[in-house]
C-alpha positions as CSV (number, residue, x, y, z in Angstrom):
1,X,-19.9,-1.5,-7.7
2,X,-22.6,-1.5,-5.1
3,X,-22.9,0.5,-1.9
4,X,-20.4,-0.7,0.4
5,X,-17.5,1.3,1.1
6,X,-14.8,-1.1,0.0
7,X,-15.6,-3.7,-3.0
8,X,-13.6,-7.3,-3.2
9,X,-12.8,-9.1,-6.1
10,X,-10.5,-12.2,-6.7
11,X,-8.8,-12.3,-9.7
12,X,-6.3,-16.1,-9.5
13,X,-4.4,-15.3,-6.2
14,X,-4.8,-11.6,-6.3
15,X,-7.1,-9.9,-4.1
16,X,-8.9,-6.6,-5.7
17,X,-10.2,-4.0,-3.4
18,X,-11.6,-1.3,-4.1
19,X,-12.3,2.1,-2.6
20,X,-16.2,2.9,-3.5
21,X,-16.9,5.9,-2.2
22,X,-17.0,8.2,-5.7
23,X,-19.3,10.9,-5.1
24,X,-17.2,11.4,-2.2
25,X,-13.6,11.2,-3.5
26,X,-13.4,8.5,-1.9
27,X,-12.3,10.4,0.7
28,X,-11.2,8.5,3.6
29,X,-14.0,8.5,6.5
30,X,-14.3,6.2,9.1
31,X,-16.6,4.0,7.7
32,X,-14.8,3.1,4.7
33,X,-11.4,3.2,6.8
34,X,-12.6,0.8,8.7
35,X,-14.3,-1.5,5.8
36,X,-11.0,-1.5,4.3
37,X,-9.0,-2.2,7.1
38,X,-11.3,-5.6,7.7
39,X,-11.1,-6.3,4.0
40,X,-7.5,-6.4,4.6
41,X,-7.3,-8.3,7.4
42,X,-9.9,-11.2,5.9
43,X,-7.4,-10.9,3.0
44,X,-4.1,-11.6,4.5
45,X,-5.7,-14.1,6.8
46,X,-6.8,-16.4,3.3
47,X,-4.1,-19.0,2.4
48,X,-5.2,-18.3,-1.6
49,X,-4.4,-14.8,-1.5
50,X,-1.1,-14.1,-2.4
51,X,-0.9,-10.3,-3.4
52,X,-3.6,-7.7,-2.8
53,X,-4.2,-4.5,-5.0
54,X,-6.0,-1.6,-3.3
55,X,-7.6,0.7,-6.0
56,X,-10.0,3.9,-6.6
57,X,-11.8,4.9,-9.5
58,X,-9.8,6.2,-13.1
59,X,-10.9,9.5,-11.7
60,X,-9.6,9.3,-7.8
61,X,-7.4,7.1,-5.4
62,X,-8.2,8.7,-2.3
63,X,-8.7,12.2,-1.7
64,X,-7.8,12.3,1.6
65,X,-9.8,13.2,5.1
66,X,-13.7,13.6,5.0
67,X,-13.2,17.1,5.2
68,X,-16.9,17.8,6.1
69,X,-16.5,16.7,9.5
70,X,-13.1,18.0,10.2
71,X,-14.8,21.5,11.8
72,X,-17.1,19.1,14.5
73,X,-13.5,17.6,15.6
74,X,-11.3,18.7,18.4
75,X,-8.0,16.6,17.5
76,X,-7.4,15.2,14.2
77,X,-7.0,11.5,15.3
78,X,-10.6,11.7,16.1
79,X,-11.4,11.5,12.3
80,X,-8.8,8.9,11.8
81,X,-10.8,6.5,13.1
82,X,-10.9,3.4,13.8
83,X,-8.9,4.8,17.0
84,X,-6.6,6.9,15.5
85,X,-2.9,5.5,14.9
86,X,-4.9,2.1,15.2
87,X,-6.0,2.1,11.0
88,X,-2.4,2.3,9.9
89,X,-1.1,-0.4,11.9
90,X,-3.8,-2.5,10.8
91,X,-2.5,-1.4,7.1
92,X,1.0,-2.0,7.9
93,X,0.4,-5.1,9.7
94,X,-0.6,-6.7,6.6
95,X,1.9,-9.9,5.8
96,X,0.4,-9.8,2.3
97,X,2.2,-8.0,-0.7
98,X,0.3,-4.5,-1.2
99,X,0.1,-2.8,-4.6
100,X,-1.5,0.5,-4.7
101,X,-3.0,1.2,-8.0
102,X,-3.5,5.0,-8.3
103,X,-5.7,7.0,-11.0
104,X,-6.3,10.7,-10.2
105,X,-5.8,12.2,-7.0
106,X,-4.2,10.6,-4.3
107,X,-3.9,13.3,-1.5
108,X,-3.4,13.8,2.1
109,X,-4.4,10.3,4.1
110,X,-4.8,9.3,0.5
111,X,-1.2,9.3,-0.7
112,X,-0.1,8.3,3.1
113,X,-2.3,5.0,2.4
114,X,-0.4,4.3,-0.8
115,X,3.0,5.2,0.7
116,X,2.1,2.4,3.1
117,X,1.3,-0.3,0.1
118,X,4.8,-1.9,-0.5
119,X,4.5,-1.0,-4.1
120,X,2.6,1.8,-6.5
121,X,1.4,1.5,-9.8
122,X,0.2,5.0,-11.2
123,X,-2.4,6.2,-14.4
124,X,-0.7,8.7,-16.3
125,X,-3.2,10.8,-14.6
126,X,-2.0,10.7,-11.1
127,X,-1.2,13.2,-9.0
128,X,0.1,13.2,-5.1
129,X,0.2,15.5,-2.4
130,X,0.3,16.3,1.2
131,X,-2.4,19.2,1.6
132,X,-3.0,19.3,5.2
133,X,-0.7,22.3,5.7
134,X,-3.1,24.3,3.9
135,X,-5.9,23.5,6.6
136,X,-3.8,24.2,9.3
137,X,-3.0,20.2,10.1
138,X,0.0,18.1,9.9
139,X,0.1,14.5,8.3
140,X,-0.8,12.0,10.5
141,X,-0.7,9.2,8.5
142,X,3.3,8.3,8.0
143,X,3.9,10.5,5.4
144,X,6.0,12.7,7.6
145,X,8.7,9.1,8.3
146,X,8.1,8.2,4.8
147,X,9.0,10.6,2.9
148,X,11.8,11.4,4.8
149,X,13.0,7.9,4.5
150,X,12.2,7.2,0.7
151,X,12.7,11.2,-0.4
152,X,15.6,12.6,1.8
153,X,14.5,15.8,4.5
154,X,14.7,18.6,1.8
155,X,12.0,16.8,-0.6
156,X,9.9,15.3,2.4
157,X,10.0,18.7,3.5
158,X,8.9,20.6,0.4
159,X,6.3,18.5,-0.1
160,X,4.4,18.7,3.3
161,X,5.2,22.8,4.0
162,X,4.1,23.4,0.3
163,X,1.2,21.2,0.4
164,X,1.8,21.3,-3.5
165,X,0.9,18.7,-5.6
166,X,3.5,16.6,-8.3
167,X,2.2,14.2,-11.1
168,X,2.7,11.0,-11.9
169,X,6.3,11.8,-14.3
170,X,8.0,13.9,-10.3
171,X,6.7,10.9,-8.3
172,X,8.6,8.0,-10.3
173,X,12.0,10.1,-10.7
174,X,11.9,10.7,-6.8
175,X,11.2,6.6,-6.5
176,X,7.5,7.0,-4.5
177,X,6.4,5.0,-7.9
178,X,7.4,2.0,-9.7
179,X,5.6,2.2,-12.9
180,X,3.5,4.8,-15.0
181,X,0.5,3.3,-16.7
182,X,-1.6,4.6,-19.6
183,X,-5.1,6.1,-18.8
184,X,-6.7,3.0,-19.6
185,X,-4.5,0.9,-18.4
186,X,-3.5,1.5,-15.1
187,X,-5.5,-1.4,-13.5
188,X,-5.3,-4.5,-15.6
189,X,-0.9,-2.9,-15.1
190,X,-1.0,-3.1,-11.5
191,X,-3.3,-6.8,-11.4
192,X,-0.1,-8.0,-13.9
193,X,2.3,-6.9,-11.5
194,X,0.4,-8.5,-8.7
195,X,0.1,-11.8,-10.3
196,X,3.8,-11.7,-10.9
197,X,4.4,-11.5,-7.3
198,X,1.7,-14.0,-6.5
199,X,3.4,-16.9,-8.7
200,X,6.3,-16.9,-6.0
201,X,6.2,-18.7,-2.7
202,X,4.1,-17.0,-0.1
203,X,5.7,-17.7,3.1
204,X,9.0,-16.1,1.1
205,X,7.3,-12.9,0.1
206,X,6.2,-12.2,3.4
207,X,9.3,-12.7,4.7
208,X,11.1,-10.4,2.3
209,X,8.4,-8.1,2.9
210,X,9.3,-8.3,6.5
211,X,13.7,-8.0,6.1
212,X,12.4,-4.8,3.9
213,X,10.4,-3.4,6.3
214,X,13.1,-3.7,8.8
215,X,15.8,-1.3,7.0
216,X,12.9,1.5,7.2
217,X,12.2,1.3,11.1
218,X,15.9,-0.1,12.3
219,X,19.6,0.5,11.6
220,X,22.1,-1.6,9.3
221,X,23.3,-3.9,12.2
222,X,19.9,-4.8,13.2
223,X,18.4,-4.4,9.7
224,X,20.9,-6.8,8.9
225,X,20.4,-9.6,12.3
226,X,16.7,-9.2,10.9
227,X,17.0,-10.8,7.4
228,X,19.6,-13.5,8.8
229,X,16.6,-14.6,11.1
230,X,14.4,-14.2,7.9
231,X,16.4,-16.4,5.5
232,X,17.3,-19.0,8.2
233,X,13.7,-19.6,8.6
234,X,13.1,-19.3,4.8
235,X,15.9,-22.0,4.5
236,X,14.3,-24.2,6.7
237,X,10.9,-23.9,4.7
238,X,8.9,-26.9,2.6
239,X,8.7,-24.2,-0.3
240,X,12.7,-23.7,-0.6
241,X,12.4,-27.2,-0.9
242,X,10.3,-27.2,-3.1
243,X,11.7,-24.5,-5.2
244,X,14.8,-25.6,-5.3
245,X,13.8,-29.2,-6.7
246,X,11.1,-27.7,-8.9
247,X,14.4,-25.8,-10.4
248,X,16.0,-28.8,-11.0
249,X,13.2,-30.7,-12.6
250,X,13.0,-28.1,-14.9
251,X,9.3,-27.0,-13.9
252,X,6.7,-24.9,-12.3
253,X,7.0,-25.1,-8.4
254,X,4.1,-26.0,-6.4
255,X,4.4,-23.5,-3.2
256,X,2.3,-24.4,-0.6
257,X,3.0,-21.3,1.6
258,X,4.9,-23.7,4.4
């Protein structure tokens, strides 16, 4: 796949990027932490994009930290660069449907990245964890508020004081996955869903994606304010419009994303 950090590939309205660091384990350094990050950002900015996948290799997701430089480090949001905190709000910020497809290990800032994709399709073959307790670190990725939120305290909890790892089968009954994929199968799975997503309007999916958001970081009443702003503004769209009388004729709507 070359020798840049982070690969692209457009497949119809889905946007394929790939982590490429495999003799590494793709673990997450800066440089490829920050290639991904602008890979992101040139996605969600493109009108023709509609859903992007972030993948590894069949053999590894993301390992987590580039733990080589971890002893030449002082603080741990040194090595979570670009500047820290600043990496995961450039994930988060994205507008765009994110679909992680995971195949082998997805660990530490690994498994925090695909916690912040908005849905995870997994290989057979995966397997999550939070590992940092075992190097004397705490998660500084999210995975601390999000597993909270999606697993409850007493799972969230196990998890990060363990530092043990579950498979692909533990992380679909606790709801961190939405589908199990065959060993072979696992990409062309998650490019399906994403096209799936993709055929819907644009403007509409990142609104949803926005009211969802909302119910993690806010409380009902304001959750709730949030996707009444969202749907007025969805009302008031060219593509309801347009869906609604592409429903009517009976046809395929033509969203234009306005």
């Amino acid at each position: 796949m070359g020798d840049a950090p982070v690969t692209a590939e457009r497949h119809d309205a889905v946007e394929l990027l790939r982590l490429n660091r495999p003799r590494e384990r793709n673990a997450l350094s800066p440089e490829l932490m920050a290639a991904l990050a602008d890979e992101l950002e040139r996605a969600d900015a493109d009108p023709e994009a509609r859903c992007i996948v972030i993948a590894g290799t069949d053999e590894v997701f993301a390992s987590g930290a580039d733990v080589r430089v971890l002893p030449d480090r002082n603080h741990i949001d040194d090595v979570l660069q670009p500047s820290g905190a600043e990496f995961w709000r450039r994930v988060t910020g994205c507008r765009t449907p994110l679909i992680a497809a995971v195949s082998g290990y997805a660990l530490g800032p690994g498994f925090e990245l695909a916690l912040a994709c908005d849905m995870v399709v997994a290989s057979e073959s995966a397997a999550f964890g939070q590992p940092e307790i075992t190097l004397g670190m705490v998660p500084g990725g999210g995975a601390t508020q999000r597993l909270t939120r999606t697993l409850g305290k007493q799972r969230a909890m196990e998890l990060i004081l363990t530092g043990r790892r579950i498979n692909a089968q533990t992380a679909e009954r606790w709801g961190l996955v939405n589908r199990i994929s065959k060993r072979r199968a696992w990409l062309a799975d998650s490019l399906e869903l994403a096209a799936v997503v993709s055929l819907g309007s644009p403007l509409a999916a990142q609104l949803a994606k926005q009211a969802v958001r909302a119910a993690e970081e806010t409380g009902l009443s304001a959750g709730l304010e949030e996707e009444r702003r969202l749907h007025e503004r969805a009302m008031a769209s060219e593509d309801r419009v347009e869906g609604v009388t592409a429903f009517l004729e009976q046809r395929r709507p033509r969203f234009s994303g306005r």
